[in-house]
Backbone as ProteinMPNN parsed JSONL, in Angstrom:
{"seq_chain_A": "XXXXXXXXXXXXXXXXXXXXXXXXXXXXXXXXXXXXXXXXXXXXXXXXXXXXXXXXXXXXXXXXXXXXXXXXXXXXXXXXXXXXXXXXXXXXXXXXXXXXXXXXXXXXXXXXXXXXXXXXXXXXXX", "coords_chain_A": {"N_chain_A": [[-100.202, -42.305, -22.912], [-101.476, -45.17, -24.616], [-104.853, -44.923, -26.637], [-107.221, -47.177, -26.89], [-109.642, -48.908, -28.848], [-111.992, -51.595, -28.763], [-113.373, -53.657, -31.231], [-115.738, -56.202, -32.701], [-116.973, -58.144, -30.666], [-120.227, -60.082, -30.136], [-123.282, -62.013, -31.091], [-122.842, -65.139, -30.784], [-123.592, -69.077, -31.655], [-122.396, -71.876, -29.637], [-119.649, -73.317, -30.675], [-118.981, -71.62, -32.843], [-117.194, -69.096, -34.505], [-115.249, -65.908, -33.927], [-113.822, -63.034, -34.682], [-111.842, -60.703, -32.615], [-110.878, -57.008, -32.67], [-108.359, -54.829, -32.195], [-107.915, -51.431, -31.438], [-105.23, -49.125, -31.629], [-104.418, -46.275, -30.958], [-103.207, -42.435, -30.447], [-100.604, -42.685, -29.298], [-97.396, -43.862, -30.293], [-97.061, -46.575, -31.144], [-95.011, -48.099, -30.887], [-93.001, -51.336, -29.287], [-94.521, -51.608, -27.687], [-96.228, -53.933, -25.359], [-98.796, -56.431, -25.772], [-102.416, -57.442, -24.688], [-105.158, -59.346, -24.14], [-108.272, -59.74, -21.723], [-110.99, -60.974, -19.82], [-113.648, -60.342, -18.7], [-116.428, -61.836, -16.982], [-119.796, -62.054, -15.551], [-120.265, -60.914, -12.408], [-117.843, -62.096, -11.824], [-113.885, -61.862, -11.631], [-111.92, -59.581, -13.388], [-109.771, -61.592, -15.764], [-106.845, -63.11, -17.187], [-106.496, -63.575, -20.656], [-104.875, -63.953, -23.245], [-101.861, -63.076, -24.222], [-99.155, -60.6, -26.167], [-95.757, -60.109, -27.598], [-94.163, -57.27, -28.509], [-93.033, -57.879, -30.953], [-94.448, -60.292, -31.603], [-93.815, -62.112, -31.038], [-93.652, -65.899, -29.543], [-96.255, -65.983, -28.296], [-98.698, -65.749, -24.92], [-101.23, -67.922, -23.753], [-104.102, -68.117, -21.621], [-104.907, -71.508, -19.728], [-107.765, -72.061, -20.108], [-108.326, -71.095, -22.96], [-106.243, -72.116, -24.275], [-105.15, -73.712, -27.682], [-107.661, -72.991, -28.572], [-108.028, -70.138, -29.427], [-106.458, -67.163, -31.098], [-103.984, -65.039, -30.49], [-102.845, -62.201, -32.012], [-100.778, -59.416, -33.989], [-100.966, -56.523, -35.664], [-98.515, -53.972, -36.786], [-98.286, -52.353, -38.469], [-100.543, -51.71, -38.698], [-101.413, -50.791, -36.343], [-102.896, -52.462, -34.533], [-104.561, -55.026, -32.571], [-105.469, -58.492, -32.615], [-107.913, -60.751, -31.393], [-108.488, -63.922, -32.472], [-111.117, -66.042, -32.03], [-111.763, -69.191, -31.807], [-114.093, -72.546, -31.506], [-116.227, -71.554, -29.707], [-117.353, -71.608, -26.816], [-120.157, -71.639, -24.307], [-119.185, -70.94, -21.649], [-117.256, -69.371, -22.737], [-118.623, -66.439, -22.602], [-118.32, -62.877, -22.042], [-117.123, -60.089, -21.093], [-115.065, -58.803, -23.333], [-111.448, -57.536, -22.827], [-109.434, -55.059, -24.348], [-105.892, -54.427, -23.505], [-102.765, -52.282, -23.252], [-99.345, -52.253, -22.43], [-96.867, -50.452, -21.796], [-93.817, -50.157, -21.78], [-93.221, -52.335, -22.555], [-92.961, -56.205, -22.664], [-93.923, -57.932, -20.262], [-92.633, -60.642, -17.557], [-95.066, -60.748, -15.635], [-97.109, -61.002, -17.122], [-100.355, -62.207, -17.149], [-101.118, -60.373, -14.886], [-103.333, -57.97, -14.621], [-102.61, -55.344, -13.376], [-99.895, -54.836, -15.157], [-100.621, -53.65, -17.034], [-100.789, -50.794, -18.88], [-102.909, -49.096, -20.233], [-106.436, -49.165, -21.558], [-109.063, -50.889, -23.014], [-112.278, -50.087, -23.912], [-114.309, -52.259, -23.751], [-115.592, -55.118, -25.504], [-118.716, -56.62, -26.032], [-119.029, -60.359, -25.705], [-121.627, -62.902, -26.165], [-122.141, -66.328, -25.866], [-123.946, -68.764, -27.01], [-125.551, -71.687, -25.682]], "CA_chain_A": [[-100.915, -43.554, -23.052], [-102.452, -44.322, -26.154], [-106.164, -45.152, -26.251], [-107.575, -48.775, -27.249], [-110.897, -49.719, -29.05], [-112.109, -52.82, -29.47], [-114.634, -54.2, -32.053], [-115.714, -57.643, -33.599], [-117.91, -58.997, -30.132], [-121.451, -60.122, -30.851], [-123.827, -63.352, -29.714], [-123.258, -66.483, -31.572], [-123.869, -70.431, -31.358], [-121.067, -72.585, -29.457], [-118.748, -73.995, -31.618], [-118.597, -70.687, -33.8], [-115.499, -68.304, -34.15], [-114.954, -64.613, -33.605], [-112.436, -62.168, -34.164], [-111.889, -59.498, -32.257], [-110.17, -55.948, -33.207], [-107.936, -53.979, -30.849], [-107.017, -50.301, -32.552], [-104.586, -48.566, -31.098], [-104.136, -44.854, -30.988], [-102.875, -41.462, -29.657], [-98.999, -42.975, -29.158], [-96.486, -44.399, -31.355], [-97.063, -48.433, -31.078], [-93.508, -48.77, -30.796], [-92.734, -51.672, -28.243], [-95.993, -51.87, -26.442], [-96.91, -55.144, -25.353], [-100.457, -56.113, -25.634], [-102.981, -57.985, -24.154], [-106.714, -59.452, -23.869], [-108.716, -59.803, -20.928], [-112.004, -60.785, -20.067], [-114.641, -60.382, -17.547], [-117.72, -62.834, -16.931], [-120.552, -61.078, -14.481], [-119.749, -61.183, -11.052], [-116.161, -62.547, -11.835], [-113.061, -60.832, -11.558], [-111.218, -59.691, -15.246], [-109.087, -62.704, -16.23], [-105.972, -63.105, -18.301], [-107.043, -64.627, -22.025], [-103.919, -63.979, -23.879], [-100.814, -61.308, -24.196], [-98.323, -60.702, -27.132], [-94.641, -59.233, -27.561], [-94.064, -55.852, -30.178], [-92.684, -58.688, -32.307], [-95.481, -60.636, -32.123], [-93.217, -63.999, -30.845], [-94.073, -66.688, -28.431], [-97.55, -65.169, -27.468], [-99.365, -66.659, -23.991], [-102.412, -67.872, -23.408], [-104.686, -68.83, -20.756], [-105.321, -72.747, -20.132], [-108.74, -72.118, -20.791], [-108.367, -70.556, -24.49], [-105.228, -73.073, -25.766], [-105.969, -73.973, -28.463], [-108.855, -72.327, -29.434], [-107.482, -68.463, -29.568], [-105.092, -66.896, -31.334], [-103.592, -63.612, -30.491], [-101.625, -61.522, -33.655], [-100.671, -57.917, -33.938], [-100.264, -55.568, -36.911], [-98.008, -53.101, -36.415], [-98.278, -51.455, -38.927], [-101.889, -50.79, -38.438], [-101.54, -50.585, -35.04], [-104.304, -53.274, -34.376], [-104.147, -56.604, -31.76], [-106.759, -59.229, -33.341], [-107.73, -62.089, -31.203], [-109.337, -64.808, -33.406], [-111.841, -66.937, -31.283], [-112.851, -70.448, -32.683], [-115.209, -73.391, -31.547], [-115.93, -70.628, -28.841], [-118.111, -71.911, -25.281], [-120.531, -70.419, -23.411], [-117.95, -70.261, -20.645], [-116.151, -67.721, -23.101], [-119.087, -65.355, -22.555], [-117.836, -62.284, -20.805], [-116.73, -58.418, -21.859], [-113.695, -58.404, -23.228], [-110.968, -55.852, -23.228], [-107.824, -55.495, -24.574], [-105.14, -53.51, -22.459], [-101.424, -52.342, -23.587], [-97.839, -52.203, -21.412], [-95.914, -49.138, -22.655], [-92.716, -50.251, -21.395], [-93.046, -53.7, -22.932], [-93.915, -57.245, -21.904], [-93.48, -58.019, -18.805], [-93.062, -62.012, -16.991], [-96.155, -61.388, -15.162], [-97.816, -60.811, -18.757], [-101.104, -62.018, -16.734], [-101.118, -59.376, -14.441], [-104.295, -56.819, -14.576], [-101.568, -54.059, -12.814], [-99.312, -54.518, -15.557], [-100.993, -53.41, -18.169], [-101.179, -48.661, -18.487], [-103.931, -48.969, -20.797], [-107.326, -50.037, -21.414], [-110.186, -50.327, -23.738], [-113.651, -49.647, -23.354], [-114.601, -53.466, -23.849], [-116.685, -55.477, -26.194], [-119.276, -57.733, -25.42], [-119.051, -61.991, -26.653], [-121.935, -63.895, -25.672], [-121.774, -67.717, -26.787], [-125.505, -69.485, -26.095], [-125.614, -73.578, -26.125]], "C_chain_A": [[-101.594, -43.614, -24.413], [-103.918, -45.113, -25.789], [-106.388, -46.295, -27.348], [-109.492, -48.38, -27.511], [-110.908, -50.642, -29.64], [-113.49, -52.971, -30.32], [-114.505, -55.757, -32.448], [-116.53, -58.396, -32.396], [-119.254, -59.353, -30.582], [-121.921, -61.425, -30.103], [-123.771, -64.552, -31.006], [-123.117, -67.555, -30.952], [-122.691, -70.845, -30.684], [-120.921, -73.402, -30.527], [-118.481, -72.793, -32.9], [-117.555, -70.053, -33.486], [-116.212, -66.842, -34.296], [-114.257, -64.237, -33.9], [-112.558, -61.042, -33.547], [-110.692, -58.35, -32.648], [-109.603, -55.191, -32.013], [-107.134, -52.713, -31.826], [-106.147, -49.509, -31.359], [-104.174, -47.246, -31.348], [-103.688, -43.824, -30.577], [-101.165, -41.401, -29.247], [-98.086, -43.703, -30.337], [-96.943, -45.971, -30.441], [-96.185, -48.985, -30.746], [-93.708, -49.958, -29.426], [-93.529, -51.789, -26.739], [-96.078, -53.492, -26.534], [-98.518, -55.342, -24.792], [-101.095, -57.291, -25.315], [-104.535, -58.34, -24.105], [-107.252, -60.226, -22.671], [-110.164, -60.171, -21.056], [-112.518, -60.763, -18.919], [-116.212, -60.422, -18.0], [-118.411, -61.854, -15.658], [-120.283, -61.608, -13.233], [-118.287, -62.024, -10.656], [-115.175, -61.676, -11.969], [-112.654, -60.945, -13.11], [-109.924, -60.669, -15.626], [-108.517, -62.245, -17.547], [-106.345, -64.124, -19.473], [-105.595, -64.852, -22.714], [-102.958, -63.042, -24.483], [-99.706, -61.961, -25.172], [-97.382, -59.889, -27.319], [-94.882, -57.959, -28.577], [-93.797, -56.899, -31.024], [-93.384, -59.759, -32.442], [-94.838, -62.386, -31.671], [-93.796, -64.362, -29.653], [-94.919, -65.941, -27.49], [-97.959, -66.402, -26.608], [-100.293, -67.024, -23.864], [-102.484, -68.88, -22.464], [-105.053, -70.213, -20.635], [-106.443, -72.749, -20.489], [-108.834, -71.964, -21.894], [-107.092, -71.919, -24.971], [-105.685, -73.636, -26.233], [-106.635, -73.755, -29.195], [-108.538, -70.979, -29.765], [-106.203, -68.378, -30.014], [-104.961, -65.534, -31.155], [-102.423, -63.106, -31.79], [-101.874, -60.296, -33.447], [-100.372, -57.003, -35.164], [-100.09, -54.436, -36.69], [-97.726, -51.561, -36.795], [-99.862, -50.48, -39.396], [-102.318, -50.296, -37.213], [-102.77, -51.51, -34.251], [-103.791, -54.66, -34.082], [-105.751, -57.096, -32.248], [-106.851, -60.722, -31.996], [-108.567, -62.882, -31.981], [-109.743, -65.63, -31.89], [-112.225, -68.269, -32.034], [-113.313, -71.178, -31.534], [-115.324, -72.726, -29.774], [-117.446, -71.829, -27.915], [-118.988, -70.981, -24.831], [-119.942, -70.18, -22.109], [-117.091, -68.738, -21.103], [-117.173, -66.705, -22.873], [-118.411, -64.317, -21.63], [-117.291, -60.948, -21.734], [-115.389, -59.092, -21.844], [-112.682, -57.335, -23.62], [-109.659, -56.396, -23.877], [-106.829, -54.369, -23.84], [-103.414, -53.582, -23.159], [-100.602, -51.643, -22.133], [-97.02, -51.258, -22.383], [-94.392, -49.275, -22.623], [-92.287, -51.725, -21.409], [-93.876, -54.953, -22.27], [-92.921, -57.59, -20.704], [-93.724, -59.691, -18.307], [-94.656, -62.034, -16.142], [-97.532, -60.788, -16.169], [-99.335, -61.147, -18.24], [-102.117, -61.265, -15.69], [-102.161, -58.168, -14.59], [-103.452, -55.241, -14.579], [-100.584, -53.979, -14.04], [-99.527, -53.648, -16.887], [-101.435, -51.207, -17.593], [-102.886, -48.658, -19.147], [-105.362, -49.592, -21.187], [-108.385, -49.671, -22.843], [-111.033, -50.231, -23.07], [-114.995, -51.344, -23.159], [-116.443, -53.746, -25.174], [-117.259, -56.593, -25.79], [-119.241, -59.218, -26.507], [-120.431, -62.596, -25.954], [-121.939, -65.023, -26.359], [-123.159, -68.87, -26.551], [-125.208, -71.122, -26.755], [-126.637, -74.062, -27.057]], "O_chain_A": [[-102.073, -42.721, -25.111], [-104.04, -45.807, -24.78], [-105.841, -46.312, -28.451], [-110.297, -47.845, -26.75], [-110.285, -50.895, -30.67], [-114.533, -52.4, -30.0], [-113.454, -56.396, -32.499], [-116.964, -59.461, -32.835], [-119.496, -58.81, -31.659], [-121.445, -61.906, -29.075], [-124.577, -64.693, -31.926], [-122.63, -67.511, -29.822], [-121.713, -70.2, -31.059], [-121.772, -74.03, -31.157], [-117.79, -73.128, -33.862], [-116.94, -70.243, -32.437], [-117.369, -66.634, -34.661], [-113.295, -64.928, -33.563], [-113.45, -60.287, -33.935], [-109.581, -58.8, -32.927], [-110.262, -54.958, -30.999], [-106.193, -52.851, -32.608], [-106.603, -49.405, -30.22], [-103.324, -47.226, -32.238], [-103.505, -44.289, -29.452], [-100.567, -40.365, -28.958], [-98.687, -43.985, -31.374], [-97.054, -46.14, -29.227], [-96.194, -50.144, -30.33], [-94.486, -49.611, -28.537], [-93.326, -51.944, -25.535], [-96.006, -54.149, -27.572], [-99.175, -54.785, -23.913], [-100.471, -58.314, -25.597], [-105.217, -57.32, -24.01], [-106.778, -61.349, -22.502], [-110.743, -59.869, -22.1], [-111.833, -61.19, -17.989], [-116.921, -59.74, -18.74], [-117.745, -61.092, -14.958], [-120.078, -62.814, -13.096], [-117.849, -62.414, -9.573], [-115.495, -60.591, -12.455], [-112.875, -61.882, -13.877], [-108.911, -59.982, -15.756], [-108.967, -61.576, -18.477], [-106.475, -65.329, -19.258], [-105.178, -66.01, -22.709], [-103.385, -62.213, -25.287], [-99.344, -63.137, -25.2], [-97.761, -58.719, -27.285], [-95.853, -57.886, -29.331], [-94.463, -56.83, -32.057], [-93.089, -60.415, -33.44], [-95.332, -63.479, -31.95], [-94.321, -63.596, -28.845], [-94.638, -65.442, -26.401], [-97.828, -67.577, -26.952], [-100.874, -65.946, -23.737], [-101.79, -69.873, -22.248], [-105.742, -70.463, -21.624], [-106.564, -73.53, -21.433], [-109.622, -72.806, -22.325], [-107.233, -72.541, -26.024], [-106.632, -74.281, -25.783], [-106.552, -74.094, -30.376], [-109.075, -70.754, -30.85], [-105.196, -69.013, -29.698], [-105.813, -64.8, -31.655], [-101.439, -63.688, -32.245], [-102.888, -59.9, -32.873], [-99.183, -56.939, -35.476], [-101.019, -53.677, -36.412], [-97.361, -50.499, -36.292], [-100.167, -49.428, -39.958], [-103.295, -49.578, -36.996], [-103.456, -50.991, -33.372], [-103.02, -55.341, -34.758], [-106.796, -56.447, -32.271], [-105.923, -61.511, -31.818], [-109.642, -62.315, -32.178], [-108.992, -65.801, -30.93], [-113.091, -68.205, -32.907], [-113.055, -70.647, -30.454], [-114.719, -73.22, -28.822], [-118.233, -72.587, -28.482], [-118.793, -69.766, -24.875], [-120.26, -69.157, -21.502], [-116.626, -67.751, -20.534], [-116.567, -65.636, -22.935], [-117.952, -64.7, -20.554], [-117.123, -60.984, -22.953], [-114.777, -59.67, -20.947], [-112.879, -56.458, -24.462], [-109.092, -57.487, -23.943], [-107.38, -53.277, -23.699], [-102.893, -54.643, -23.503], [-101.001, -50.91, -21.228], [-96.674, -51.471, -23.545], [-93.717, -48.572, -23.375], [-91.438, -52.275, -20.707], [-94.93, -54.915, -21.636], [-91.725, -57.519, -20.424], [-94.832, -60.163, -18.562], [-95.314, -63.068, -16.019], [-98.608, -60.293, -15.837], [-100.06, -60.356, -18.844], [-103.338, -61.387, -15.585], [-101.517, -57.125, -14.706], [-103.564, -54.321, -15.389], [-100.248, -52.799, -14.132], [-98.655, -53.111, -17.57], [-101.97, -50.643, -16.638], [-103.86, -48.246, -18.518], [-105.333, -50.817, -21.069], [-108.47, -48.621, -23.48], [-110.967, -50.24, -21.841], [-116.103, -51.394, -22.626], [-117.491, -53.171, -25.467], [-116.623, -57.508, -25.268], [-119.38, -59.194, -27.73], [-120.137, -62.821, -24.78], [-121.741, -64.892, -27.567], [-123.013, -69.8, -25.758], [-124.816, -71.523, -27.851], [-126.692, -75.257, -27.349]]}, "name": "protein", "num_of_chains": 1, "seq": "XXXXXXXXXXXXXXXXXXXXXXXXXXXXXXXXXXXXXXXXXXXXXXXXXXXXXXXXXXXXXXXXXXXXXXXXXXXXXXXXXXXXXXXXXXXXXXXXXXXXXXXXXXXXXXXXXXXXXXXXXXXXXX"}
């Protein structure tokens, strides 16, 4: 498995942007498909948005279209999600999680994902 940290959460105004950092380590990168998640307090961890090894026709959640973009560099080994004119709905830890054996159709899936980070916190105040 390889091991995930994320950086780039923090507390800003609605309508500001974010990016977040996903590093990837301990395995070859090859052909992982990757993913961001989040979890709000007392809510379960929700699918935000998941991306192929080649970085094509990434998904996102109806809540985020639009506003999020998921991208991957491969050759740094690092999944970025960019946040813009972010909500305080988006508050919530988020993680990012990789699939070792690729992407998978149920790309929103919690179970599909081997790996996990340690999560970073977003809050977004009105």
């Amino acid at each position: 498995q390889v091991q995930l940290v994320e950086s780039g959460g923090g507390l800003v105004q609605a309508g500001d942007s974010l990016r977040l950092s996903c590093a990837a380590s301990g395995r070859t990168f090859n052909n992982y498909a990757m993913a961001w998640f989040r979890q709000a307090p007392g809510k379960e961890r929700e699918f935000v948005a998941a991306i192929r090894w080649s970085g094509s026709s990434p998904y996102y959640a109806d809540s985020v279209k639009g506003r999020f973009t998921i991208s991957r560099d491969n050759a740094k080994n690092t999944v970025y999600l960019q946040m813009n004119s972010l909500k305080p709905e988006d508050t919530a830890v988020y993680y990012c999680a990789a699939r070792r054996s690729g992407f998978s159709d149920r790309y929103y899936s919690v179970r599909q994902y081997d790996s996990w980070g340690q999560g970073t916190q977003v809050t977004v105040s009105s």
